[in-house]
N, C-alpha and C positions, 0 to 999 in steps of 0.2 A: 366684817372685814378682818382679814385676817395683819395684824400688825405689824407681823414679822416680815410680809412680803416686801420687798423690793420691787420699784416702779418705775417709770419713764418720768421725764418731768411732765410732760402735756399731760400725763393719767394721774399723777400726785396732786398736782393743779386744781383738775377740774373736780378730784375726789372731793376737795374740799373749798370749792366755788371759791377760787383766787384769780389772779391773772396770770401769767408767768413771768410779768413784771416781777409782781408783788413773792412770787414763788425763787424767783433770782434777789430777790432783799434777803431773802432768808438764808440762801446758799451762801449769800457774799458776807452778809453781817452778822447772820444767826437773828434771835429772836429774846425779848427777855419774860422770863417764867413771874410768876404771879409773887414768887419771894427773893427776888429780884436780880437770878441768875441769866448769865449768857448763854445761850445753849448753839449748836450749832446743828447741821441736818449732818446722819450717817450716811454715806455712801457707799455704792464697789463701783466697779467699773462693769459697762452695760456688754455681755457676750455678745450678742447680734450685733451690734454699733459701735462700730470702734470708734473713740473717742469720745462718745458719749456716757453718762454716768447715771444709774439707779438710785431712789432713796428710798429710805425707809420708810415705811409707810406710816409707823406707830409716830416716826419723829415730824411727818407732815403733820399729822393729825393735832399730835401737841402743840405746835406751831401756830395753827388756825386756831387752838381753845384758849391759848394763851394771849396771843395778837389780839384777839376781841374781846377777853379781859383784861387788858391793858388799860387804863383809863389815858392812859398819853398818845394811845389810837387816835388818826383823826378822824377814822371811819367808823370809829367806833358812836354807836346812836345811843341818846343820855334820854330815857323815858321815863315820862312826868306823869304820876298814876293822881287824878285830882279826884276825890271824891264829894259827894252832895250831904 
């Protein structure tokens, strides 16, 4: 995947199996990074759609690696390795 592209939101979404709920938390509040910064997603504004907006692809990406190292995740799953 190329980073630097720029995406629809429904294509940024599903690149990285979100919902566009969950993909509009991000647009509105940003996201926080593993050392404990605010980031927000890069935009432009979408040529074919007016009114609509592209993101970046590298900052989706971050977003979804960071959210699910978040331990403050709700959706984040806490795996119990037991051994014998």
């Amino acid at each position: 995947m190329n980073r630097d592209a720029y995406v629809p939101r429904r294509v940024a979404a599903a690149a990285v199996g979100v919902t566009t709920t969950t993909f509009n938390h991000w647009q509105e509040r940003g996201w926080v990074t593993p050392d404990g910064q605010r980031r927000t997603l890069t935009t432009r504004p979408n040529k074919r759609r007016r009114g609509h907006l592209e993101y970046l692809l590298g900052d989706v990406l971050d977003a979804a690696r960071d959210t699910k190292l978040n331990p403050r995740n709700p959706g984040r799953q806490t795996r119990i390795l037991i051994t014998v």
